[in-house]
N, C-alpha and C positions, 0 to 999 in steps of 0.2 A: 593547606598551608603548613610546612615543616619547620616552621620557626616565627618569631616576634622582631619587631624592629627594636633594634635596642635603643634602653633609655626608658621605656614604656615601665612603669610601674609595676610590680606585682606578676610580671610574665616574662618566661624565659628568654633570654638572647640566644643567638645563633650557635649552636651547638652540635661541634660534627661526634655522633656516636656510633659505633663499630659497628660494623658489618654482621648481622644478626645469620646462622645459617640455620635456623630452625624457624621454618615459614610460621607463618603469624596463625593461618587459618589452619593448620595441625594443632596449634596451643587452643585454638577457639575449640575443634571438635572434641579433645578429650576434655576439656571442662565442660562440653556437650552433654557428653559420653556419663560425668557423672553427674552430675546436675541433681536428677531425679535421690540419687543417694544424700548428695547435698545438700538438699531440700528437706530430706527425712530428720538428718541428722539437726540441722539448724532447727525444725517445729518441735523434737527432742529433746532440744537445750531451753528452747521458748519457755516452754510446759514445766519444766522444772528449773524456774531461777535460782541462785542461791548470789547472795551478799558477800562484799568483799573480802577475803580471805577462807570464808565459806566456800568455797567453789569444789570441792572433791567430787561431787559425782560430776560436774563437767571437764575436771580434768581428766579422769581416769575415760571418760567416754572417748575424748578426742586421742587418750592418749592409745587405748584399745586399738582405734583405725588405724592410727600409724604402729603399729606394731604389725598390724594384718597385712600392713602393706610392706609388710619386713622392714623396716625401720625401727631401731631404738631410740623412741623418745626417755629424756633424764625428768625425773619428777622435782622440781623444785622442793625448798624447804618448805613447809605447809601446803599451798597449793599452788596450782600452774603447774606448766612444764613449758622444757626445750627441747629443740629436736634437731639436729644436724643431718644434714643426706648430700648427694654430690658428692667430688673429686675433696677429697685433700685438701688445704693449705700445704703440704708438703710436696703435695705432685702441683698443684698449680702455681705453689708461690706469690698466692694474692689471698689476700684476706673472704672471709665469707659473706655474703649480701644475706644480713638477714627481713626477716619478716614478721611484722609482729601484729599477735590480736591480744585484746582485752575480753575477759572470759566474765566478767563479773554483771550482777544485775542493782535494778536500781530498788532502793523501802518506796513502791510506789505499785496502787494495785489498779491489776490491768483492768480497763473496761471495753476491749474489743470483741468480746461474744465471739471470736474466735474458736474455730474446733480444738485447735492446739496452745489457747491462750492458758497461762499460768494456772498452775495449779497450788500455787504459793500462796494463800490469803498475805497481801501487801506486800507482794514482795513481783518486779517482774523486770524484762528484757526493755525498758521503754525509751534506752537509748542506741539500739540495736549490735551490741555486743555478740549478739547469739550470731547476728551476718558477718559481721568481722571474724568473727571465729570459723564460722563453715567456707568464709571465702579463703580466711588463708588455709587451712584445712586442703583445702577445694586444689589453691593454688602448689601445697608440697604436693599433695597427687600427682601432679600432673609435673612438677621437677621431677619428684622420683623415677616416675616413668620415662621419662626423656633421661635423665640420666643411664636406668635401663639399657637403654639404645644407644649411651654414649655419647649423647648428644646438648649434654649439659657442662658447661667450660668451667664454671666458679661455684664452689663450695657453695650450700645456703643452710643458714637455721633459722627455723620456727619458731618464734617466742609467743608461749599463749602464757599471756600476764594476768594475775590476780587484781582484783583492786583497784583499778583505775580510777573509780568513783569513790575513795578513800584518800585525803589528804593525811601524805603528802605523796600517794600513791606507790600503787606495789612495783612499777615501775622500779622504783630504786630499790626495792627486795630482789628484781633480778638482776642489777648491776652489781649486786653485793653478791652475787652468788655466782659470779664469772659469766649472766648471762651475755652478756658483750665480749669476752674474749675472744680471741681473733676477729671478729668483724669489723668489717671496713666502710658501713656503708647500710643502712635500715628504709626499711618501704611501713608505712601505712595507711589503710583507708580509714576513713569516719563516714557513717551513713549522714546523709543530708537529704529529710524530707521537702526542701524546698526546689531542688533540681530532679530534674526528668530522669530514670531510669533509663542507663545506657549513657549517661555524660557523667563527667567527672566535675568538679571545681579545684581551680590549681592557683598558688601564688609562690611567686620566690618569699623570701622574707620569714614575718610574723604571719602567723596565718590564725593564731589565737589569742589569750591573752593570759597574763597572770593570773591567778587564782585564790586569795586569802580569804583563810574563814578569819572573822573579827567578831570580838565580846566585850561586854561594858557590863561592870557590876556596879552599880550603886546602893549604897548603905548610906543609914541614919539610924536615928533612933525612936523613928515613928511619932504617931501622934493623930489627932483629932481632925479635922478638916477644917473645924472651926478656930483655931489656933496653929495655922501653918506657921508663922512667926515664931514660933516657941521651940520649932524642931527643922532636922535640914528636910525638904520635899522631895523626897524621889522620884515619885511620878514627875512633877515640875522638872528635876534638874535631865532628866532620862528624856523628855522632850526637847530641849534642849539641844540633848547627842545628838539626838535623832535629826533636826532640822538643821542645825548649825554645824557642825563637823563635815558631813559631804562639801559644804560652803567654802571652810577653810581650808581643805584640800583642794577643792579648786583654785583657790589663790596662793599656797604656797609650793605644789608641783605645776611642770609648764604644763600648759594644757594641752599643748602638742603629744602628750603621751597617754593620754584619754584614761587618766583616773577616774574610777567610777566606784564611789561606794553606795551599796544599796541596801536597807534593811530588810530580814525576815521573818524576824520574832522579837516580839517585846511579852514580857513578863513584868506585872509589879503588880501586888494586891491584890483583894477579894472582895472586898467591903465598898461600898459609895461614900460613906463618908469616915473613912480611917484612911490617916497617909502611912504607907506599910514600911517597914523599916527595909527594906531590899526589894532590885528590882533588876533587871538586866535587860538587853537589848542585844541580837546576835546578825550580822551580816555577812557579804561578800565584799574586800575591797579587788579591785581589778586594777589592771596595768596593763598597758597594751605593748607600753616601752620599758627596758628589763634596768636602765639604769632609772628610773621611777621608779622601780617597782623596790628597786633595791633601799632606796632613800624612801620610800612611803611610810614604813611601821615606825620610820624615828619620828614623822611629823604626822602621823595619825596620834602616837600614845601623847604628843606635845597638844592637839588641839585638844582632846578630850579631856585633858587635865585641867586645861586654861575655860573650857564651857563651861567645867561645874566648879570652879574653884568659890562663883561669889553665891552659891547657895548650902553650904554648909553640911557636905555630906563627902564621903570617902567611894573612892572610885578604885576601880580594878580592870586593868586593861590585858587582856589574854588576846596575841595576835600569834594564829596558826600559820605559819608559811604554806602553801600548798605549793603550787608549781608556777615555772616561766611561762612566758609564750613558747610554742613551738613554733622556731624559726627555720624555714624550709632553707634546704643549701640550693643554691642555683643551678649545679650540674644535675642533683637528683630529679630535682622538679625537671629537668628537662628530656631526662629519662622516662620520669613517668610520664609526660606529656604525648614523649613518642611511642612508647607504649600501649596508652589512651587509643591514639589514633589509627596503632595495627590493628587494633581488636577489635573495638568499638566505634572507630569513622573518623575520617577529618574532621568533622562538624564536635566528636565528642568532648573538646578543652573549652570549658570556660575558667576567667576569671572570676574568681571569688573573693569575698570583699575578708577582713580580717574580721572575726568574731571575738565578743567578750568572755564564750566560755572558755573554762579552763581545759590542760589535756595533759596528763602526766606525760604523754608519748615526749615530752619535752626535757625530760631529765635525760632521755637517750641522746638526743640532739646535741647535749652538752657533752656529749663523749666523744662519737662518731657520727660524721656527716648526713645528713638522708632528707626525706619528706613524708608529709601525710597527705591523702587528696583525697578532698569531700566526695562522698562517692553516692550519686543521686541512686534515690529509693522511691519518688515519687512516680506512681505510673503516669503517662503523659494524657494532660487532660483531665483527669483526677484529681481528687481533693489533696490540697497537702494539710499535712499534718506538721506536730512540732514534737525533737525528744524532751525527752524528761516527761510524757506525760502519757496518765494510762490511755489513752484510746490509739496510741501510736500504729498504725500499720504499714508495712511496706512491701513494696514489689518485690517477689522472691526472685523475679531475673537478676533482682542486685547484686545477688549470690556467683550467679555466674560471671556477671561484670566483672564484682573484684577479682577474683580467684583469676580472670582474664589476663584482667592487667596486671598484678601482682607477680603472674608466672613470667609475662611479657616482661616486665622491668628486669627481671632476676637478667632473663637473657639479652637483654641489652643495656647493662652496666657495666662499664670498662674496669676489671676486677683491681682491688689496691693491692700493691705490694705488699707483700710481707716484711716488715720491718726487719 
């Protein structure tokens, strides 16, 4: 099936894309071809994480290969880099399709008894950045080589990003530093241990959600347990937050936009019977819908103020912006789709539902058009797993997948003008 009937939610309509002249199953044998090096370099990156903006020995490593491979890659300001290969903007007169991985790890310590698991105490790869990185990696090999042969039509840059996992993400460290100049047009994968290796997940739209870190300080002036009347409670009013604010966000955003605030640390006191004079409370709020998201932090700092107003303590609201949804544009998704099913089968396009985590890859989206697509790591039949957490393991085929499809989208994206 090379298309969706239109109307259908979340999946591409009927999409005529250009006449591809470099066979699908040449782009499959040279990510063949390197696989095993792929492999090496990705359990490399695994074994040694480093935190975001940390990342230098992972840049210089990737950035080593594309040198080897005659390529100048530009080192970012602290860390990451870009890499441009291919024709011109000047000889093609279309902007460049780039490609982007996130290089960074998570404060999370692995427990997969892995040969090549971290060697970071608390520190590891457990939302699988280290495969995003060797797939795109994976996939400028195999442009560079075809352009070699001449056989590559549209400019492409590599963007390996710092910091993903850092609100407000380093994502906007490379737009500041002209990593978007000339491009017309961005691909990325995300690992998804709930889909079978060798399938992708694809939706037009929202495919994630906003992302805000959220803090509540409450102060008093302390006091006895046996005399709360005397002093404002913090623990009491910090309860409160806690139960009653996710409440009132539900009734003053539409719910059609799926605000979700959820806590993950509370702080207050030492003692069982002393009420402590400060205490805090830190969460995630989410938004699935961006004009919510935009309106949420005036009616979050408004309910929290109105919770503790009738117990007598002073409150402090710190709301971090982190990122939008990332909204896929409808031609990209339809690229990668087609893409998807040179490489990896008719059968390989599923719908995927929108998720609540966040994705910096969404500050790109706000510039130049493109998509991300969940790219299954789970082997078939095999346990899945979930990121964010140390035991994470995934199918190193997935390595090959993206780097597949990646190279495949490059060559069948109808290049944009140059302005």
């Amino acid at each position: 099936m090379s298309a969706h009937r239109p109307g259908l939610p979340g999946r591409a309509v009927a999409t005529r894309v250009a006449r591809v002249n470099v066979d699908a199953a040449r782009v499959t044998q040279l990510v063949a071809d390197l696989l095993p090096e792929l492999v090496e370099i990705r359990r490399d990156i695994h074994a040694h994480p480093e935190l975001g903006r940390l990342e230098q020995r992972t840049t210089h490593l990737v950035a080593d290969r594309l040198r080897a491979a005659g390529l100048s890659p530009r080192l970012l300001p602290g860390t990451g880099l870009v890499c441009d290969l291919g024709p011109s903007t000047v000889q093609t007169g279309r902007r460049r399709v780039a490609l982007r991985a996130d290089v960074d790890a998570l404060p999370v310590q692995e427990t997969t008894g892995l040969p090549y698991a971290s060697t970071v105490h608390g520190v590891a790869h457990a939302c699988g950045h280290d495969v995003h990185t060797a797939a795109v990696l994976g996939a400028g090999l195999v442009l560079a080589e075809l352009h070699a042969a001449g056989d590559l039509p549209d400019g492409v840059r590599l963007i390996f990003q710092p910091a993903e996992e850092v609100q407000p993400g380093g994502a906007l460290d490379v737009i500041a530093a002209g990593g978007l100049d000339g491009v017309g047009r961005i691909f990325a994968v995300h690992c998804d241990p709930k889909v079978d290796v060798g399938r992708i997940g694809s939706r037009i739209g929202p495919i994630t959600s906003a992302s805000d870190e959220v803090t509540v300080v409450v102060t008093g002036p302390g006091g006895h347990t046996s005399r709360p009347h005397l002093t404002g409670d913090v623990v009491y009013a910090l309860g409160q937050v806690i139960t009653q604010v996710p409440a009132v966000l539900g009734r003053r955003l539409d719910p059609r936009s799926g605000v979700n605030l959820t806590w993950g640390a509370v702080q207050a006191g030492q003692a069982h019977n002393a009420i402590p004079a400060t205490g805090s409370v830190r969460g995630t709020l989410r938004c699935l819908d961006v004009r919510a998201w935009e309106r949420a932090s005036e009616v979050f700092h408004q309910a929290v103020e109105q919770v503790v107003a009738p117990y007598g303590v002073e409150v402090e609201v710190r709301h971090q912006r982190g990122v939008p949804p990332v909204e896929n544009d409808e031609r990209a998704v339809a690229v990668l789709e087609a893409a998807a099913r040179d490489v990896l089968g008719e059968d390989a396009v599923l719908l995927t539902e929108q998720s609540l985590g966040g994705e910096d890859f969404a500050w790109y989206l706000t510039k130049v058009p493109g998509a991300m697509a969940r790219l299954g790591t789970r082997t078939p039949g095999g346990r899945t797993y979930d990121i964010h957490q140390g035991d994470l393991v995934v199918d190193e085929q997935a390595i090959a997948c993206g780097a597949a499809l990646l190279a495949r989208a490059v060559l069948r994206v109808g290049g944009t003008p140059v302005a």
